[in-house]
C-alpha positions in Angstrom: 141.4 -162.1 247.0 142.4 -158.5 246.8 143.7 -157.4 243.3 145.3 -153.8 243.5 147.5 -152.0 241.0 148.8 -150.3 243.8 152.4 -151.4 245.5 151.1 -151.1 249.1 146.9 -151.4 251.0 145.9 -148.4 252.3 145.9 -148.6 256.3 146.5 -152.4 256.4 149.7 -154.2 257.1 151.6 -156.1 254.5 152.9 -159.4 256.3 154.5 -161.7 254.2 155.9 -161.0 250.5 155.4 -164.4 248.4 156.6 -163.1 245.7 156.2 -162.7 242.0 152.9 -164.5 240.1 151.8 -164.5 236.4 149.0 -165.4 234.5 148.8 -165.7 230.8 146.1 -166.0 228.1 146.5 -166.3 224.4 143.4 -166.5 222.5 142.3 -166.6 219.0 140.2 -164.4 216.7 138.5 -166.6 214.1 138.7 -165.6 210.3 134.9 -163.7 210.9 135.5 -161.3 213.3 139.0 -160.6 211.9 137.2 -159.9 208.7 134.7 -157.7 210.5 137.2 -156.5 212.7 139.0 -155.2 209.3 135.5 -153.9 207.7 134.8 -152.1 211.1 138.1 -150.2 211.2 137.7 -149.0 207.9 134.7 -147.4 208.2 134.7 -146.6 211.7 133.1 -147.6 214.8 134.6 -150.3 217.6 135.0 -153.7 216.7 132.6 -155.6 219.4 134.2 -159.0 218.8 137.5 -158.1 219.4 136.5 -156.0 222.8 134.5 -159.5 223.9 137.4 -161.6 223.1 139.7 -159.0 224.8 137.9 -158.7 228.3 137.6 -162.9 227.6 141.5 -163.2 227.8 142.3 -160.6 230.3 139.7 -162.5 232.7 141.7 -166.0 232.3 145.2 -164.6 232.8 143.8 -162.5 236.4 142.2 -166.0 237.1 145.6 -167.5 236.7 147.5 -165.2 238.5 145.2 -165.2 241.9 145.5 -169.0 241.6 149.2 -169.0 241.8 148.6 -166.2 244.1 146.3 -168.1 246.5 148.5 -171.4 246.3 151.2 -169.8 247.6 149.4 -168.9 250.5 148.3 -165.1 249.8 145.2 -163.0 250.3 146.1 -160.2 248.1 147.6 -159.6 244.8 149.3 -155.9 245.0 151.0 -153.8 241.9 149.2 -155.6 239.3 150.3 -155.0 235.8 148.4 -155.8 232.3 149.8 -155.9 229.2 148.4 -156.3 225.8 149.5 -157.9 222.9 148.3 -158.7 219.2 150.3 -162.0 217.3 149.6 -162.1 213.9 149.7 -165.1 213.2 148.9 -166.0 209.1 145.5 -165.5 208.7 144.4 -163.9 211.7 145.4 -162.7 215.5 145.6 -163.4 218.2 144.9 -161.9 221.3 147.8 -162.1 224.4 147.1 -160.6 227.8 149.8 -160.9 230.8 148.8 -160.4 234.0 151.5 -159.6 236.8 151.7 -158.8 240.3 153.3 -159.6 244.1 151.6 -161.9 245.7 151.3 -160.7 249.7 149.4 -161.6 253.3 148.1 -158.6 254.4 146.2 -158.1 257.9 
């Protein structure tokens, strides 16, 4: 499956518009790394935990949105959009990724 940012394929065809598919992942940061996380931004440097949990949730919600993607019947997702959140949420965060697109048949 093709996953582009782009709204068109560069010198192929664009057949069939399916439409609009989504994939969302909401995970949580345990009370450890947001304590780390905290230590880390106070003193500097990038907070590893966060990054891992990050590329972990942004993985499952482009995962989620070729499924939808492929059960509609499409071999390419174009104009792909990410977007990041943090929920606080009590005593720690947590992490929300969206992933959105158009799902197309391309030849």
């Amino acid at each position: 499956m093709l996953v582009t940012t782009t709204p068109t394929i560069e010198g192929r065809e664009i057949t069939t518009y399916h439409g609009l598919v989504t994939g969302e992942a909401i995970l949580g940061a345990n009370i450890f790394k947001d304590l780390f996380a905290s230590i880390r931004d106070i003193v500097g440097g990038r907070s590893e935990a966060y990054e891992r949990e990050l590329q972990k949730a942004k993985d499952i919600a482009v995962g989620e949105m070729v499924a939808k993607a492929k059960a509609m019947g499409a071999n390419a997702v174009i104009g792909v959009d990410l977007d990041y959140e943090t929920i606080s949420m009590g005593s720690g965060n947590m992490l929300m990724v969206s992933a959105n697109g158009t799902a197309v048949v391309y030849k």
